[in-house]
C-alpha positions as CSV (number, residue, x, y, z in Angstrom):
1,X,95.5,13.9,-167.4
2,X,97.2,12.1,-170.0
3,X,97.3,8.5,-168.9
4,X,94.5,6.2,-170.6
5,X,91.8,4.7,-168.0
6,X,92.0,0.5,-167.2
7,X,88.7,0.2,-166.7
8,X,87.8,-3.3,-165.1
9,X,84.0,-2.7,-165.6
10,X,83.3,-3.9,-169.5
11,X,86.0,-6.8,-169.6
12,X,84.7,-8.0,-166.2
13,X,81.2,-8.1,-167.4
14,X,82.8,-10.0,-170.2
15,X,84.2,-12.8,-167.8
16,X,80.8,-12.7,-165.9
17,X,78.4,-13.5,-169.3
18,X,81.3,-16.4,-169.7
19,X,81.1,-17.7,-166.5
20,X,76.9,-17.4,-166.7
21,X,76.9,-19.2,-169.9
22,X,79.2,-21.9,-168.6
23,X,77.2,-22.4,-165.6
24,X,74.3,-22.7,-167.4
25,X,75.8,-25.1,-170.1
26,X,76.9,-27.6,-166.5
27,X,73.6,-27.4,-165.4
28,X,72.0,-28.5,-168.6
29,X,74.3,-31.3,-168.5
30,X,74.8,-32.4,-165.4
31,X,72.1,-31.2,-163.3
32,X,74.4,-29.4,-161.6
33,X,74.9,-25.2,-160.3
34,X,78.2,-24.1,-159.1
35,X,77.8,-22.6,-155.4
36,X,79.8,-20.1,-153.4
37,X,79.7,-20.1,-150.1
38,X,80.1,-16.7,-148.3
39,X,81.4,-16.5,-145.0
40,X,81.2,-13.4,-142.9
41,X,82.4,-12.9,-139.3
42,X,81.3,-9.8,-137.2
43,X,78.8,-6.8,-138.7
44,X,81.5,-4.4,-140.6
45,X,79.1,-2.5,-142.9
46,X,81.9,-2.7,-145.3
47,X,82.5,-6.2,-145.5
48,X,78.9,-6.9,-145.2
49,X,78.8,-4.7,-148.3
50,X,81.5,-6.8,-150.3
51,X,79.7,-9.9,-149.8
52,X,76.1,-9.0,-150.6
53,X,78.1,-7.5,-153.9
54,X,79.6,-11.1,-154.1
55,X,76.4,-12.4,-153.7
56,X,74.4,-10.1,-156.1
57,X,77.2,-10.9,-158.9
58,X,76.6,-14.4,-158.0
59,X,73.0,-15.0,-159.2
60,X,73.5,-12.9,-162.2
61,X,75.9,-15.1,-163.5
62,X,73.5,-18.7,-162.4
63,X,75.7,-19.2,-159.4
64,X,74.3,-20.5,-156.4
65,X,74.9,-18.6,-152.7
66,X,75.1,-19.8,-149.2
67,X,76.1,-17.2,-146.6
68,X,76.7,-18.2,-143.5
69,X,77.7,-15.1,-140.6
70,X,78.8,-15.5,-137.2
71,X,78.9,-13.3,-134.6
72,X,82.0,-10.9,-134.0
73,X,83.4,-12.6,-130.8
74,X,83.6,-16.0,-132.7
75,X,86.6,-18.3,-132.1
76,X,89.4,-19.2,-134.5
77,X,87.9,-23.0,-133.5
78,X,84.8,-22.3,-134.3
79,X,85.1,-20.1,-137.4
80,X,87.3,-23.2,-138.8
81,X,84.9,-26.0,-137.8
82,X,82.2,-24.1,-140.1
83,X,84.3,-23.6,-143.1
84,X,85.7,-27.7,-142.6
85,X,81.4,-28.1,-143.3
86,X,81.7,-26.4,-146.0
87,X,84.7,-27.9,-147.5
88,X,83.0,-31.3,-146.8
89,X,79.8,-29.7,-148.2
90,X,79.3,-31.5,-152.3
91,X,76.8,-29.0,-153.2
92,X,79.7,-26.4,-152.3
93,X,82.1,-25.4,-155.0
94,X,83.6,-22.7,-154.0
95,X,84.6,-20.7,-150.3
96,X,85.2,-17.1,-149.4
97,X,86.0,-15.9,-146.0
98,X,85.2,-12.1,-146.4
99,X,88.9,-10.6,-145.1
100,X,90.0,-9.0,-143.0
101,X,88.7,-11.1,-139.9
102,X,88.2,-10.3,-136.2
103,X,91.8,-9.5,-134.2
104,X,90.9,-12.6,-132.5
105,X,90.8,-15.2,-134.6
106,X,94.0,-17.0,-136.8
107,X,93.1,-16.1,-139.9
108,X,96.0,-18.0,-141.8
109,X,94.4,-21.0,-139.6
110,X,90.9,-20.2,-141.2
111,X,92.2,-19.6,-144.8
112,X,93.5,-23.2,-144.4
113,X,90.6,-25.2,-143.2
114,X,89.3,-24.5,-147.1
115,X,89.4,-27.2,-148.8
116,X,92.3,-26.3,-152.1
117,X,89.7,-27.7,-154.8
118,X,87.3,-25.1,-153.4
119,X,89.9,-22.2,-152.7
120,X,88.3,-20.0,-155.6
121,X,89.7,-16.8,-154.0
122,X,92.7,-17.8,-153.9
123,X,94.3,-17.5,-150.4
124,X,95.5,-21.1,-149.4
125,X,99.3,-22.0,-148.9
126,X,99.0,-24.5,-152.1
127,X,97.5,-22.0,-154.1
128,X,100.2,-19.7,-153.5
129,X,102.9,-22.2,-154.1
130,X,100.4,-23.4,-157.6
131,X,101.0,-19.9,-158.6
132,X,104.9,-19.3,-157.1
133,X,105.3,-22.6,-159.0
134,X,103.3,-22.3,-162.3
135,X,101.6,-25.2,-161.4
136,X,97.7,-25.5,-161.6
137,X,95.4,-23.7,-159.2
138,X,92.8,-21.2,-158.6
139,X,94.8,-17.6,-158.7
140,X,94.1,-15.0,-155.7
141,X,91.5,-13.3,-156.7
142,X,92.7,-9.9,-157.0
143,X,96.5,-10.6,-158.6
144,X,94.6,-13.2,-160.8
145,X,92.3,-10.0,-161.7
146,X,95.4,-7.4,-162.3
147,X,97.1,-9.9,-164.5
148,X,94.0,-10.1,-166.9
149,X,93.3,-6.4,-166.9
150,X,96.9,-6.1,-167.9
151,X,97.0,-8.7,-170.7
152,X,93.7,-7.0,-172.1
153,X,95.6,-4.0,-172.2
154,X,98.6,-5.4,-174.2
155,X,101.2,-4.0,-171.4
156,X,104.2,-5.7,-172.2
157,X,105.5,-7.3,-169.0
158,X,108.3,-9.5,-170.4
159,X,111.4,-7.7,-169.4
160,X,109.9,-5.0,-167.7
161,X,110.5,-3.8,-164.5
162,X,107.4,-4.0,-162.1
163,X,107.7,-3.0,-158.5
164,X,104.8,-4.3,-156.4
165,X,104.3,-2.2,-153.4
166,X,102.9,-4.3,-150.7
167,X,103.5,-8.2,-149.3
168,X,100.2,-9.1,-148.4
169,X,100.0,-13.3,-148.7
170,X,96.5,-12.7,-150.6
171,X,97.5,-9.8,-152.7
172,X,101.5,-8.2,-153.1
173,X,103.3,-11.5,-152.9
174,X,101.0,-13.4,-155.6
175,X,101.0,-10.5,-157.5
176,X,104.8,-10.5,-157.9
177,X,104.9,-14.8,-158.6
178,X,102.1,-14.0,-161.4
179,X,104.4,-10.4,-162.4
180,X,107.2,-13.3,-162.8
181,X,105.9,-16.0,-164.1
182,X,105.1,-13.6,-167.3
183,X,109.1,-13.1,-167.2
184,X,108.9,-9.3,-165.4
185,X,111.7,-8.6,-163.4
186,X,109.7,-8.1,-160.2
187,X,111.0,-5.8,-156.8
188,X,108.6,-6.4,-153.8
189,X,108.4,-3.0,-151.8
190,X,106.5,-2.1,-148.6
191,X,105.8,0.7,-147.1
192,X,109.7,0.2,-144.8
193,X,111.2,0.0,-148.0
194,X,114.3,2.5,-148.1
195,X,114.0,5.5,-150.2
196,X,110.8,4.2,-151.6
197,X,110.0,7.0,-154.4
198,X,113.9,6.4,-155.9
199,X,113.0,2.8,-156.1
200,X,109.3,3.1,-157.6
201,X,110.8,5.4,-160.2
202,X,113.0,2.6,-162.0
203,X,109.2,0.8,-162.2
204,X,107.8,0.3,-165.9
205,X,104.6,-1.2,-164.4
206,X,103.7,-0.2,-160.8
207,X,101.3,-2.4,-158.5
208,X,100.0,-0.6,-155.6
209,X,98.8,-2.9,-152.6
210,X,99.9,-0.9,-149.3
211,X,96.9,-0.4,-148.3
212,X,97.2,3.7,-147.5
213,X,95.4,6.0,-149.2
214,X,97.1,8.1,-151.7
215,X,100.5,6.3,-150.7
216,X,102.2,6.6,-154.5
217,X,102.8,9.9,-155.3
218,X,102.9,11.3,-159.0
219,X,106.8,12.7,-158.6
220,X,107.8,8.8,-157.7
221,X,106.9,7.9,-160.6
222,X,108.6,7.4,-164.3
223,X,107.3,8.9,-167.1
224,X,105.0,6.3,-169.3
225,X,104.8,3.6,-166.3
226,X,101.9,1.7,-165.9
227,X,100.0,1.9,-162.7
228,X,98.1,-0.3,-161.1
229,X,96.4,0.8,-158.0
230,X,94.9,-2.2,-156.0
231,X,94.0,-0.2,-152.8
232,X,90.7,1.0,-151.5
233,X,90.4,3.2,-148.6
234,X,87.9,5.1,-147.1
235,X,86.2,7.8,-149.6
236,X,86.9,5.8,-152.2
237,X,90.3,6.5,-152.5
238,X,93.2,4.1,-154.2
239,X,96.6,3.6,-152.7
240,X,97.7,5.7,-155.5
241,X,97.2,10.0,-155.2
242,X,95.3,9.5,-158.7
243,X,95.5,13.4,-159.9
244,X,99.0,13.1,-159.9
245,X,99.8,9.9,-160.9
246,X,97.6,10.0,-164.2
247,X,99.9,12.9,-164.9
248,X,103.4,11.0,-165.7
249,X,101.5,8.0,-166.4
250,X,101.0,6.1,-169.4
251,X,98.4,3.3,-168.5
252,X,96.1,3.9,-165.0
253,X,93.6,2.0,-163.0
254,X,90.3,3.8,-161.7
255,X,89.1,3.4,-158.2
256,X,86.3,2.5,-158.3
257,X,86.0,0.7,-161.9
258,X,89.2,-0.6,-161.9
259,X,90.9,-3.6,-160.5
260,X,87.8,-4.5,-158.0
261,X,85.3,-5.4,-160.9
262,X,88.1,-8.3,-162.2
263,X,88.6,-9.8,-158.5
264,X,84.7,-10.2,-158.3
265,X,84.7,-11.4,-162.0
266,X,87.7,-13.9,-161.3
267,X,86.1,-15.4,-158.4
268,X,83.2,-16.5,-160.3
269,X,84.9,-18.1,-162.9
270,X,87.1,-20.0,-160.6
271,X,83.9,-21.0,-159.0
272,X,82.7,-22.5,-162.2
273,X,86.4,-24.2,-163.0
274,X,85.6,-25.8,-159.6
275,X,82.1,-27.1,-160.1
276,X,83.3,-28.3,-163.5
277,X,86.2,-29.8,-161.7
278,X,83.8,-31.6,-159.2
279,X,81.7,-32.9,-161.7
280,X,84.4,-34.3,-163.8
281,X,85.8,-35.8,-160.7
282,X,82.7,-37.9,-159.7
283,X,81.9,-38.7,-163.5
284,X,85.8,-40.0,-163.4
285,X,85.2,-42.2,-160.5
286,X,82.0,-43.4,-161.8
């Protein structure tokens, strides 16, 4: 191998102990702890997983949880009028619907009913157009994430080619407005794309969000490109055929240890921004 690791893992832990000591410091003052809410639909093990996780790395860093889980045949009407109580909720700061959602329900309808000011994760129309628009808002969660692992690495985006492979709402197509707004010259890409390798290899920095495993092959990429693999799959395997992509690369995220500690870490600091947010709010009015 001679690419160098990204790990996520120390400067995650490093946004964590920030977001703890913040917490702490509006409690003191205000008498007040950030809370996310949690919501789960159906009994995935894996999503279950992700939000106990959430959860977990919640009360480490002094933040409050609610969960609330519904049953797997819940409606998109129902799954909306409990996260419309939770937007209305003042002891709630933040909201996560745990993705992907039942085949049944809307979830663009779902991701809506959250309230913006509470939209820590990112996944709201008018957070996306905050971030195609440089205006302020939370960041989705994971793109927010990959930005910050990039800048702690010192990759040099302005001018750079980055190819972003993947056009999720929550993940490729924030990742290329956030890609842009650092002045990259950003391609989206999907897994359609015409002679996809040819394209990937005119990438300096590479973001992998297909959701396959081991999409991205080594021989599709340049030599010295940074690769970002945002994918998890089954076996704990990346988008991104790791063996030979660390190979030609220059700069390489882990999975596990890679991108998925900053979207955790991210989501608990936006919760904070919001509580802080909140509190400001009400001492404004008062």
């Amino acid at each position: 191998m001679t690419a160098e690791l990204m790990i996520g893992t120390d400067l995650a832990a490093e946004m964590v102990a920030k977001a703890a000591e913040r917490a702490r410091a509006l409690q003191e003052r205000a008498g007040v702890q950030p809370c996310l809410a949690t919501v789960l639909v159906g009994d995935d093990p894996a999503s279950a997983t992700y939000v106990r996780m959430k959860q977990n790395r919640s009360k480490k860093a002094g933040i409050a949880s609610v969960s609330v889980v519904l049953p797997a045949d819940t409606s998109t009407d129902e799954l909306v009028a409990e996260i419309r109580k939770l937007s209305d909720d003042p002891a709630v700061h933040g909201i996560l619907l745990q993705h992907p959602v039942p085949a049944q329900i809307d979830e663009r309808a779902a991701f809506e009913a959250i309230d913006p000011a509470k939209d820590v994760d990112g996944v709201t129309m008018r957070s996306f157009a905050a971030m195609a628009f440089g205006d302020p808002g939370f960041r989705s969660a994971t793109p927010g994430g990959i930005m910050r692992l990039l800048a702690a690495y010192e990759v040099p985006l302005e001018g750079a080619h980055a190819v972003v492979i993947g056009r999720s709402p929550i993940l490729g197509k924030p990742a290329g407005m956030l890609l842009l707004a650092s002045n990259a010259t950003v391609t989206y890409a999907h897994s359609r794309t015409r002679d996809l390798p040819e394209l990937v290899r005119t990438a300096d920095v590479v973001i992998a969000a297909v959701g396959k495993p081991e999409f991205v092959r080594g021989d599709w990429l340049k030599p010295g490109a940074v690769v970002v693999d945002a994918g998890y799959n089954e076996g704990n395997l990346g988008d991104v055929h790791f063996a030979e992509a660390a190979a030609v690369a220059s700069l390489i995220t882990p999975v596990p240890g890679g991108v998925g500690p900053m979207t955790i870490a991210l989501l608990l600091e936006q919760t904070v921004d919001a509580a802080e947010t909140a509190v400001q709010s009400l001492t404004t009015l008062a």
